[in-house]
C-alpha positions in Angstrom: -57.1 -60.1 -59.9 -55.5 -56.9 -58.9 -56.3 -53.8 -61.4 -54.0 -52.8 -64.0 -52.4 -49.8 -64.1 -50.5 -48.0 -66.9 -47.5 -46.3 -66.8 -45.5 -44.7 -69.5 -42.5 -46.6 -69.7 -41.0 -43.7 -72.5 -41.1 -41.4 -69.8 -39.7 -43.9 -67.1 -35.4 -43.3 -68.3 -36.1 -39.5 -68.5 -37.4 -38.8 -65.2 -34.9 -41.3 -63.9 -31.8 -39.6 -65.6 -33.0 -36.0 -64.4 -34.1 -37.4 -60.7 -30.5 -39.0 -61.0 -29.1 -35.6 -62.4 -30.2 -33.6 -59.4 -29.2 -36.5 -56.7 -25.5 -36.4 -58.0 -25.2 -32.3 -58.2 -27.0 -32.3 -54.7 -24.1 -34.9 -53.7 -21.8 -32.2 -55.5 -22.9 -29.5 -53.5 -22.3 -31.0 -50.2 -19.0 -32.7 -50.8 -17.8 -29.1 -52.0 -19.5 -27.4 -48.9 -17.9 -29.3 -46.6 -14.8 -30.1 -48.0 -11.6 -29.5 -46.0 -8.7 -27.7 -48.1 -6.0 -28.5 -45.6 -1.9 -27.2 -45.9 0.8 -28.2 -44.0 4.3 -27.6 -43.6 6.9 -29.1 -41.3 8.1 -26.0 -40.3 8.4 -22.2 -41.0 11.2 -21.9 -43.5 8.9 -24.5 -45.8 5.9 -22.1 -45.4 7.9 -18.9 -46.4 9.7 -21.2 -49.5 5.7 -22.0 -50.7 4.9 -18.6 -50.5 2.4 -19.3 -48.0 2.9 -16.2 -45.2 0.9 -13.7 -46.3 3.1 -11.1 -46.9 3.8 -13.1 -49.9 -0.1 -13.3 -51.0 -0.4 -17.1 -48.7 -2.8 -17.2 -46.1 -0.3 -17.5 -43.0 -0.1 -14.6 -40.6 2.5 -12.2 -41.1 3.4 -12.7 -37.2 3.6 -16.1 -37.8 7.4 -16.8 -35.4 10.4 -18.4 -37.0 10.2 -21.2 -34.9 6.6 -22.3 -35.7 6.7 -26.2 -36.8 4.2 -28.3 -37.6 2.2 -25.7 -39.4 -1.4 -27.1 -40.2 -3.8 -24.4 -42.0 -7.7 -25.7 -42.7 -10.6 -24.3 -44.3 -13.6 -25.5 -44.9 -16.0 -24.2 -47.4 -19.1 -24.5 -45.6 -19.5 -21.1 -43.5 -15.6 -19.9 -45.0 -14.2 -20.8 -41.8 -10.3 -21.3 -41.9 -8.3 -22.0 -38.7 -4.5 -22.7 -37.8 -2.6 -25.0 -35.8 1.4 -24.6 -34.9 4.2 -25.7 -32.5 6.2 -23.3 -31.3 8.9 -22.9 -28.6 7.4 -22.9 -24.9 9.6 -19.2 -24.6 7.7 -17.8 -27.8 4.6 -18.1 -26.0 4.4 -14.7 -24.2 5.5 -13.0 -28.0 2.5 -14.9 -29.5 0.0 -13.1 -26.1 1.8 -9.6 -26.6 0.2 -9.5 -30.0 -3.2 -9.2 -28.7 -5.5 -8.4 -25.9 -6.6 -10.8 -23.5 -9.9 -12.0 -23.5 -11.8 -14.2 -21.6 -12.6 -18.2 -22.0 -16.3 -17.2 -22.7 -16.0 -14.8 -24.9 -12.8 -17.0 -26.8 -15.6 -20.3 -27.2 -18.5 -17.5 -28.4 -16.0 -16.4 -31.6 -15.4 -19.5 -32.3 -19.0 -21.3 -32.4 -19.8 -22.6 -35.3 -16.0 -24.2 -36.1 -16.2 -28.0 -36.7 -14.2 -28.4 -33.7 -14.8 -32.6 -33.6 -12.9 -33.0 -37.3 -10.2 -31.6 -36.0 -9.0 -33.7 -33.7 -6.0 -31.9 -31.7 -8.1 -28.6 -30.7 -8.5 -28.1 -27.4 -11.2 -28.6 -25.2 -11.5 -24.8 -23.9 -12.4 -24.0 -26.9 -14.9 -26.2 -28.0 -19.4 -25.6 -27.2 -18.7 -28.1 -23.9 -17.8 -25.6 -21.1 -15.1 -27.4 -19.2 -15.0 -27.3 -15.7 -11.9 -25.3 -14.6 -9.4 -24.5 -17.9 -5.8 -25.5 -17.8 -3.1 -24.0 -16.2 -1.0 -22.0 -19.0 -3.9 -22.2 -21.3 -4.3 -18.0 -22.3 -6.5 -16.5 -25.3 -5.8 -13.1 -26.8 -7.6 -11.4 -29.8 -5.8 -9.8 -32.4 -7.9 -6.4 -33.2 -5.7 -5.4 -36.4 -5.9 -8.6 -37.8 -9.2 -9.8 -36.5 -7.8 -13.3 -35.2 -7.9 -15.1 -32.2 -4.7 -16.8 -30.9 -5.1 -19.5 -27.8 -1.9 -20.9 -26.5 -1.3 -23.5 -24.2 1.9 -24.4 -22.8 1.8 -28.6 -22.5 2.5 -29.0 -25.7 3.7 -25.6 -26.4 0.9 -25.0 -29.3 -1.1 -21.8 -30.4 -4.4 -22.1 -32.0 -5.7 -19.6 -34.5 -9.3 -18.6 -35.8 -11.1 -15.6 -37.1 -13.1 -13.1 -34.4 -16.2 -12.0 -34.7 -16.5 -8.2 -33.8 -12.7 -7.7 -34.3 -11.3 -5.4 -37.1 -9.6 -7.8 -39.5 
């Protein structure tokens, strides 16, 4: 016969609804820390109509060019780290470079450690911890000192890429 034990059945739902408690604000937590607030607009003139540049309080770069389509702004809560994606033009390319100064591919993956590069599916693969081999031809990063961004461009698709940098102004 095995020995009995007692336990305190009273005492059993209370533990159960706290242990329960903490286990869904713990869930809480994570779901809000890693949550992805994501924006998109088809193309610049719906941006500036939401308000979204941020000469009008948004969170889109002033330089943002007219011809930018298929805007995609994310943020994720976990670290604050916010990034952009846009289309533009394959002859707005050297305007988006002349904003900034070049820097190199090293530097351009070391500001942007940390980014959950594999949820966002269309970033590119100079810019992710996996040192590629020999980067793209037309594929140029320049940092933005004023603003303290990043901007990578590559030319097939025409498509700039836009994070914050470490150790610039901004």
């Amino acid at each position: 016969m095995l020995p009995r034990t007692s336990v305190n059945i009273s005492r059993l739902p209370r533990s159960a609804l706290v242990l329960g408690a903490l286990l869904l604000i713990g869930i809480a937590d994570f779901v809000y820390l890693t949550e992805f607030n994501v924006r998109t607009y088809p193309g610049f003139g719906d941006a500036l109509r939401s308000g979204a540049l941020a000469a009008s309080g948004g969170s889109l770069p002033s330089w943002l060019p007219a011809s930018a389509s298929r805007i995609r702004r994310q943020r994720v809560q976990l670290g604050n780290k916010e990034w952009l994606v846009f289309d533009v033009p394959e002859y707005h390319l050297p305007m988006l470079l002349r904003l900034g100064t070049p820097i190199g591919l090293v530097e351009a993956r070391e500001s942007s450690t940390g980014y959950p590069w594999g949820l966002i599916g269309d970033w590119p693969d100079e810019l992710t911890s996996v040192p590629v081999a020999t980067t793209r031809s037309g594929f140029h990063v320049v940092r933005i000192d004023s603003t303290g961004e990043c901007v990578a461009t590559q030319e097939l698709p025409p498509r700039a890429f836009v994070w914050k940098c470490p150790g610039a102004a901004g």
